[in-house]
VMD Tcl script that builds the backbone (N, CA, C; Angstrom):
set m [mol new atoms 144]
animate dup $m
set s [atomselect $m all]
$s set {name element resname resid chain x y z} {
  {N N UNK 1 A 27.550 -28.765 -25.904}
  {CA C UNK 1 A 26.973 -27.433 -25.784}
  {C C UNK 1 A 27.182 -26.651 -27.077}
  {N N UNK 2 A 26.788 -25.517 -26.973}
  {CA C UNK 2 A 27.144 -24.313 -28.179}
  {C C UNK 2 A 28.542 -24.574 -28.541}
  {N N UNK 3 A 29.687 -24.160 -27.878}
  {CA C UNK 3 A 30.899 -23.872 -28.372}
  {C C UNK 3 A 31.689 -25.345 -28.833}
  {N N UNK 4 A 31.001 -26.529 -29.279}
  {CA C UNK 4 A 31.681 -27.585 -29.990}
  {C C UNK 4 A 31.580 -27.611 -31.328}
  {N N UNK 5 A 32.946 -27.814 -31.703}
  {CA C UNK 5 A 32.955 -27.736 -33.013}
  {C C UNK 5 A 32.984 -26.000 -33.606}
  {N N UNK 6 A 32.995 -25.053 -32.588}
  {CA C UNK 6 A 33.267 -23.687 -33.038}
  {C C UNK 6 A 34.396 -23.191 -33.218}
  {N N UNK 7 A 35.188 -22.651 -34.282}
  {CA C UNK 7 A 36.219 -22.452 -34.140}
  {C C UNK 7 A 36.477 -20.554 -33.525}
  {N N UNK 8 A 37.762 -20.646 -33.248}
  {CA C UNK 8 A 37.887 -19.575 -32.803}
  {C C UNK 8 A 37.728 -18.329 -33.315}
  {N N UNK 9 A 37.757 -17.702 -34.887}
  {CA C UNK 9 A 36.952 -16.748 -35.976}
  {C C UNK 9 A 35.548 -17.222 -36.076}
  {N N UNK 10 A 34.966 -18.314 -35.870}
  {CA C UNK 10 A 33.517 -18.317 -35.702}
  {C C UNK 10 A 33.035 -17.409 -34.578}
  {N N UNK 11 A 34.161 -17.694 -33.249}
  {CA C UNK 11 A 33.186 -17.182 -31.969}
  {C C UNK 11 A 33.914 -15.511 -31.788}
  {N N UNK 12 A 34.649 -15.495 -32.247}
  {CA C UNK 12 A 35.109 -13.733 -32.009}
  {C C UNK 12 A 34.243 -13.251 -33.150}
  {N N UNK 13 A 33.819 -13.912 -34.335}
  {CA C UNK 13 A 32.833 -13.499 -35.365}
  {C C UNK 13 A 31.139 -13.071 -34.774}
  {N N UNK 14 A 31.090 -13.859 -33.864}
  {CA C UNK 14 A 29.501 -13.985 -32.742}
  {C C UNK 14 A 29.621 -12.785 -31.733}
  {N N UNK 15 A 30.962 -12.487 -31.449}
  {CA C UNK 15 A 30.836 -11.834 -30.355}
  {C C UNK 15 A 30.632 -10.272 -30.732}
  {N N UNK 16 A 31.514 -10.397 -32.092}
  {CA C UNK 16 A 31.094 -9.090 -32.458}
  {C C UNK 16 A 30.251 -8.880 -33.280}
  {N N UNK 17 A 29.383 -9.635 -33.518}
  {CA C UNK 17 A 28.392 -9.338 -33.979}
  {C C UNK 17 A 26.971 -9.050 -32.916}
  {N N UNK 18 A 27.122 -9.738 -31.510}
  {CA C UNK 18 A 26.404 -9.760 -30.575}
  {C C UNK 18 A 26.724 -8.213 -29.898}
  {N N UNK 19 A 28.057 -7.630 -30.237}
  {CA C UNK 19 A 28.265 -6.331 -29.378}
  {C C UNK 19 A 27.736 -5.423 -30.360}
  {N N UNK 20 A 27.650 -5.354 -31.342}
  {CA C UNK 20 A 27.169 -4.758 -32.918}
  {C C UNK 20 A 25.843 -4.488 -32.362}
  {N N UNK 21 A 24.859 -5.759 -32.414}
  {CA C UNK 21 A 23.637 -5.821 -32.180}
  {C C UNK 21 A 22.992 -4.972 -30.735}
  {N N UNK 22 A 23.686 -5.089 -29.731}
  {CA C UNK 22 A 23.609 -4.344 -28.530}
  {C C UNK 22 A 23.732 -3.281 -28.335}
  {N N UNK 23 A 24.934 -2.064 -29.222}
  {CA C UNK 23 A 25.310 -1.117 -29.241}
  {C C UNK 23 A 23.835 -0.409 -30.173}
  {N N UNK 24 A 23.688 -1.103 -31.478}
  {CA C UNK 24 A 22.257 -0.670 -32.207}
  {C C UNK 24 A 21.014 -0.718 -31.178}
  {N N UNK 25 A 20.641 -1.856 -30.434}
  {CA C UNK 25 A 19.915 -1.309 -29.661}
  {C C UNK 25 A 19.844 -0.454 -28.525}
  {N N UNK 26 A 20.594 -0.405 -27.715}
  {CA C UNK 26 A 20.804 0.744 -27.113}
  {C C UNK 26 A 21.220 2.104 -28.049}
  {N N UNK 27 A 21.395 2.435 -28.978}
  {CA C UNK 27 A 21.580 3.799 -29.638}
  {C C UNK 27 A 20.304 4.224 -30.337}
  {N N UNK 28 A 19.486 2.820 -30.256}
  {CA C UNK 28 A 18.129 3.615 -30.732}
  {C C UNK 28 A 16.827 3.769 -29.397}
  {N N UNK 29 A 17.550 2.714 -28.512}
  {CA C UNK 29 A 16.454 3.141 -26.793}
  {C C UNK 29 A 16.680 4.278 -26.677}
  {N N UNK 30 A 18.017 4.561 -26.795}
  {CA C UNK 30 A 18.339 6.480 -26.091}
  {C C UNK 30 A 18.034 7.315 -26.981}
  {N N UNK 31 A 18.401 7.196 -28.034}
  {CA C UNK 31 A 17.670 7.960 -29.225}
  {C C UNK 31 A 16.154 8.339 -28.807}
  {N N UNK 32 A 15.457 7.359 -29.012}
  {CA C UNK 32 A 13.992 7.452 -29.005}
  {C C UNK 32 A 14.007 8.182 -27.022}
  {N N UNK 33 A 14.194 7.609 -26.575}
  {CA C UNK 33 A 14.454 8.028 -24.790}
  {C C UNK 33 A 14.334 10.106 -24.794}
  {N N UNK 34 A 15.948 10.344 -25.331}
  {CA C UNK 34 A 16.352 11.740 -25.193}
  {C C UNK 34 A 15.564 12.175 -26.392}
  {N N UNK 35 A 14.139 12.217 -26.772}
  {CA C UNK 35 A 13.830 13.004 -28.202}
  {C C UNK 35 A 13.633 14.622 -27.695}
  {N N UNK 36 A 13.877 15.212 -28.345}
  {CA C UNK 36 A 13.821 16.779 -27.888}
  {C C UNK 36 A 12.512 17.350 -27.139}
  {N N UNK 37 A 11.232 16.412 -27.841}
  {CA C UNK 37 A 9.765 16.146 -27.702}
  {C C UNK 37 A 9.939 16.414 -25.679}
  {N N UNK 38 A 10.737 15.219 -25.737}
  {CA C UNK 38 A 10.755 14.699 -24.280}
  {C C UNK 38 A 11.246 15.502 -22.977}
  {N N UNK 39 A 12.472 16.082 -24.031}
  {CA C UNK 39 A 13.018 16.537 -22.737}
  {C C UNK 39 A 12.691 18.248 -22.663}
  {N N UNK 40 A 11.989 18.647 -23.843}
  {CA C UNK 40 A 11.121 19.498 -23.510}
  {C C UNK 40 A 10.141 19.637 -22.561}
  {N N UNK 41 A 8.745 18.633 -22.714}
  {CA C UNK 41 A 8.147 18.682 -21.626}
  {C C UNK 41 A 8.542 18.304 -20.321}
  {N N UNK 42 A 9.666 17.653 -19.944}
  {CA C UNK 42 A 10.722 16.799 -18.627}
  {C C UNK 42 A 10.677 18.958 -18.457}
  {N N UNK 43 A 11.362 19.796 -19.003}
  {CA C UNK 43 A 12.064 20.583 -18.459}
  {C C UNK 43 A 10.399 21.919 -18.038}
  {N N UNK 44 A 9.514 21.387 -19.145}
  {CA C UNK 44 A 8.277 22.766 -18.727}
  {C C UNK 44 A 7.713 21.863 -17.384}
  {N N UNK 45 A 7.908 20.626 -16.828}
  {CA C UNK 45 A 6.830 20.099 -15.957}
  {C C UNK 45 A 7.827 20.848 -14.574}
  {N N UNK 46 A 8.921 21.094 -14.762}
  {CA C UNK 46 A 9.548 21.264 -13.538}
  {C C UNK 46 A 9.153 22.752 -13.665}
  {N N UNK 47 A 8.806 23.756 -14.407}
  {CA C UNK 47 A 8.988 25.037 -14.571}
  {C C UNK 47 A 7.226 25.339 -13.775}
  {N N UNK 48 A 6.725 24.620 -14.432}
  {CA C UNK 48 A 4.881 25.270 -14.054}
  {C C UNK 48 A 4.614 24.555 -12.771}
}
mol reanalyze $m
mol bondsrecalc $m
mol representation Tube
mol addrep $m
């Protein structure tokens, strides 16, 4: 499988690079998600 021949700074090297990669995408879904754009009209649709 994957983990033969991996040593153990290879795979804590993967992992944080895989939590790296995850944290960037989620900080730019919510980013783009909460844009001010958004939660402007979210707050006039409840008002009118």
């Amino acid at each position: 499988m994957l983990n033969v021949g991996m040593t153990q700074t290879t795979r804590i090297l993967m992992w944080l690079m895989l939590i790296a990669l995850a944290a960037l995408v989620s900080y730019i879904g919510f980013r783009g998600y909460l844009s001010p754009e958004l939660l402007i009209n979210f707050a006039n649709s409840f008002y009118c």
